[in-house]
N, C-alpha and C positions, 0 to 999 in steps of 0.2 A: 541692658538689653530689654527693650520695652515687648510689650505683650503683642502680635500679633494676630492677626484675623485668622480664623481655623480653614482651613485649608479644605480642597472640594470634598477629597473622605473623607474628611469630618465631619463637613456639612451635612454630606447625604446621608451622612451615619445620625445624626442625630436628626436632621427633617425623617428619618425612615425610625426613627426613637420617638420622636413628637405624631407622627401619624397611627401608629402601635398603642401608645399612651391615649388619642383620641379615640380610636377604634374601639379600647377596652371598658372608654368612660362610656361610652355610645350603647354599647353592651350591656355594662351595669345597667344603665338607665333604663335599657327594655326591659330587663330583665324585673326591676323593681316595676315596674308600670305595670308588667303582666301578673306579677305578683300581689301586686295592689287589687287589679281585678280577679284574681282570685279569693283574694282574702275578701273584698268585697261581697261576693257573691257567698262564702262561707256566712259572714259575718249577716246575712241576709236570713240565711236557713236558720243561724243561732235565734234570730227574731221571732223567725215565725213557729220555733221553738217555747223560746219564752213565754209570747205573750197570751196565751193560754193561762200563765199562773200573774199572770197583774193583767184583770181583766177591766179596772179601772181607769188606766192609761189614756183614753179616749174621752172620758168623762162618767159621769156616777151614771148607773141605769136608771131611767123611768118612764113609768107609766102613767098614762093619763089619769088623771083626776085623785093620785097615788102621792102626790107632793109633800115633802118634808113636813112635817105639823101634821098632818090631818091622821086623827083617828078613824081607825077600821073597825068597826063596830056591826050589831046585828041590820043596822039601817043602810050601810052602803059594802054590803059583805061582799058582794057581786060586782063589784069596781075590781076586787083581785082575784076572781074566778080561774084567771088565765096564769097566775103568777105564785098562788101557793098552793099546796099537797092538798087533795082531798081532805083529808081527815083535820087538817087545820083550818080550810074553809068549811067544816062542820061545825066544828067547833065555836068560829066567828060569828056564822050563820044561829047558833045555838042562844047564843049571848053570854055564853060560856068563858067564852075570850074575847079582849079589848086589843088588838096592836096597835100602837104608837107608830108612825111610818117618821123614820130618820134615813138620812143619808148612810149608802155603807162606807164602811171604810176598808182600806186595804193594809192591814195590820203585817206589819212585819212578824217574821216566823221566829219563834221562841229558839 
């Protein structure tokens, strides 16, 4: 007895099994899509979270005439007027103190 072709209740039963099956994958897929743009947007806020503590990310700060190498001394103490504390621009201003201008770094936390 050879296999036969499935008969029309069959049929409908399983095209009405295969559209159900579509339906649900269709679903899923919104469902992850709209989850994506959720998480997107969380994952947005986490950024604008962080990047307060890795403020180098964009590149090193600087100041004009402030470039890696050059010494801060009593002769150009007014070049970082705007950029360190009082009392430490006195002290540069004094010739009390020399700073050496390096690049910072972003040192990971112990």
């Amino acid at each position: 007895m050879g296999h036969t072709s499935l008969s029309g209740h069959a049929a409908h039963k399983q095209s009405r099994r295969m559209r159900v099956v579509g339906l649900l994958s269709l679903l899923g897929s919104a469902a992850f899509f709209i989850g994506g743009l959720w998480c997107a947007s969380v994952w947005a806020e986490d950024a604008a979270l962080i990047a307060p503590f890795r403020p180098y990310t964009q590149g090193m700060p600087r100041v004009p005439g402030l470039d890696p190498g050059v010494m801060l001394s009593r002769a150009n103490a007014q070049l970082a007027k705007d950029v360190l504390p009082a009392e430490v621009l006195q002290l540069v201003e004094a010739g009390d103190v020399e700073l050496l201008i390096q690049d910072a770094t972003d040192l990971p936390p112990r």
